[in-house]
C-alpha positions in Angstrom: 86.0 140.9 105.9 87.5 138.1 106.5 91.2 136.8 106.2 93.2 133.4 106.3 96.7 132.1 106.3 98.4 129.4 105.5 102.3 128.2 104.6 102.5 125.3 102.4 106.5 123.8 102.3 107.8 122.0 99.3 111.6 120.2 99.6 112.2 118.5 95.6 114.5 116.1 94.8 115.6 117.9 92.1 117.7 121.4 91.4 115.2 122.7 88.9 111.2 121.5 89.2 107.9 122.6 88.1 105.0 121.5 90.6 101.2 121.6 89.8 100.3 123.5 93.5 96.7 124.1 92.5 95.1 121.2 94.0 96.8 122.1 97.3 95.5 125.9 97.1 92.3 124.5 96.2 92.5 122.7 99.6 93.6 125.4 101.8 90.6 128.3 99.6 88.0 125.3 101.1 89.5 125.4 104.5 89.2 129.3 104.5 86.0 129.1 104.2 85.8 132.7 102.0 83.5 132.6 98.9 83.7 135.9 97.4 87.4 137.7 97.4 91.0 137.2 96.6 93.7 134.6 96.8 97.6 135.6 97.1 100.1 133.0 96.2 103.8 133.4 96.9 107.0 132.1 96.9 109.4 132.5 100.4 112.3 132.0 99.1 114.2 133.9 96.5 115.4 131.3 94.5 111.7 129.8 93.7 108.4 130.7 91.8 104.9 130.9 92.1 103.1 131.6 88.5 100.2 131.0 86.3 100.0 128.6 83.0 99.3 125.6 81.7 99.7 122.3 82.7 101.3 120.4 79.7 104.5 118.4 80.2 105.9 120.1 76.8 105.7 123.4 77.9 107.6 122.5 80.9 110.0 121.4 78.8 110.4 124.7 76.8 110.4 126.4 80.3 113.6 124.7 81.2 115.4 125.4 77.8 114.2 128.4 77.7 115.2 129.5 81.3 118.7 127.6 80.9 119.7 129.6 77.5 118.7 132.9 79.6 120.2 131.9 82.7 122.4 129.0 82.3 123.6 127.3 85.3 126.8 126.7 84.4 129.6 127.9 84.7 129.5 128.8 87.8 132.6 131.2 87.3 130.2 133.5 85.0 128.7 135.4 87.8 129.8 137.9 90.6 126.9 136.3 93.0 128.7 132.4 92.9 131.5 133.7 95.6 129.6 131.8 98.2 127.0 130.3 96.4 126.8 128.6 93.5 123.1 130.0 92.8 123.0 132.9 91.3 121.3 131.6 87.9 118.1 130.6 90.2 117.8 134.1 91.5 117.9 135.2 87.9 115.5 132.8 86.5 113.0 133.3 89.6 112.8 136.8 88.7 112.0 135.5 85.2 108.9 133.3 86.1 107.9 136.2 89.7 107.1 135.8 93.0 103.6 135.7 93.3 99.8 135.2 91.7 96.8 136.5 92.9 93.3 135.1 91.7 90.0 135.9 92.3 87.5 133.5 95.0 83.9 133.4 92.8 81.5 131.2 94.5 84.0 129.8 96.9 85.9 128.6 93.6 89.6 130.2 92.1 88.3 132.4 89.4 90.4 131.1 86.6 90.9 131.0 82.7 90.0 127.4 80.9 93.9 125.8 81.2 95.2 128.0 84.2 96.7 126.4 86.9 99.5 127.4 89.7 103.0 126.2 89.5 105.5 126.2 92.6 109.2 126.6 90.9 111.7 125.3 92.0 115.2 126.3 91.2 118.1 125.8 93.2 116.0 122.4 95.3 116.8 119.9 97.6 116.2 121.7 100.8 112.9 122.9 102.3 111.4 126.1 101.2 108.1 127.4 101.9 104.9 129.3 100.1 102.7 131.7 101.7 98.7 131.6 100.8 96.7 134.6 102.3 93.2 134.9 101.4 91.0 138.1 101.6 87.2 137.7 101.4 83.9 137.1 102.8 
């Protein structure tokens, strides 16, 4: 068995942001060279995301209201964590959207349903934070 590692580093211009990562974890799967195994995706940093859906600009949209009413930025005064920071709604809404995806390698391809895609979240940007990609396989 074979394994590979990569870090891919992301810095947005905004606070809260929603990338399409999949074409760069399609490059780094064709640099492994492994056909047949699996694929781990995670965030390194705890106030960002790694997860699975679709890529349509409306759904986005409903991501950000809907993460906002559950874990609304502001006011900063409404939570214990803010003392230092004023970030404690991104920690909440990264455990919301998770750390990490896996996906199966078939053919030397990410093994995935017809709309799936992966998504780096962002949300408390503006500085440089990191993913990991290890891959397991033959």
């Amino acid at each position: 068995m074979k394994s590979y590692r990569k870090e891919l580093w992301f810095e947005t211009t905004a606070r809260r942001e929603l990338i399409n990562i999949t074409p760069d974890i399609n490059r780094v799967l064709q640099e492994s060279g492994i056909k047949e195994g699996l694929l781990l995706c995670n965030a390194m940093h705890i106030t960002s995301s790694v997860f699975i859906n679709d890529d349509e600009s409306g759904l986005h949209k409903d991501f950000e209201i809907w993460l906002e009413k559950l874990a609304p930025e502001k006011p900063h005064s409404q939570y214990f964590h803010n003392g230092y920071e004023d970030n404690a709604d991104a920690h909440l809404k990264r455990s919301i959207m998770g750390r990490e995806v896996v996906v199966a390698i078939t053919n030397g391809q990410l093994d995935f349903g017809q709309w799936e895609q992966i998504f780096y979240g962002e949300f408390d940007g503006k500085r440089r934070k990191r993913v990991l990609v290890k891959i397991i396989g033959e």
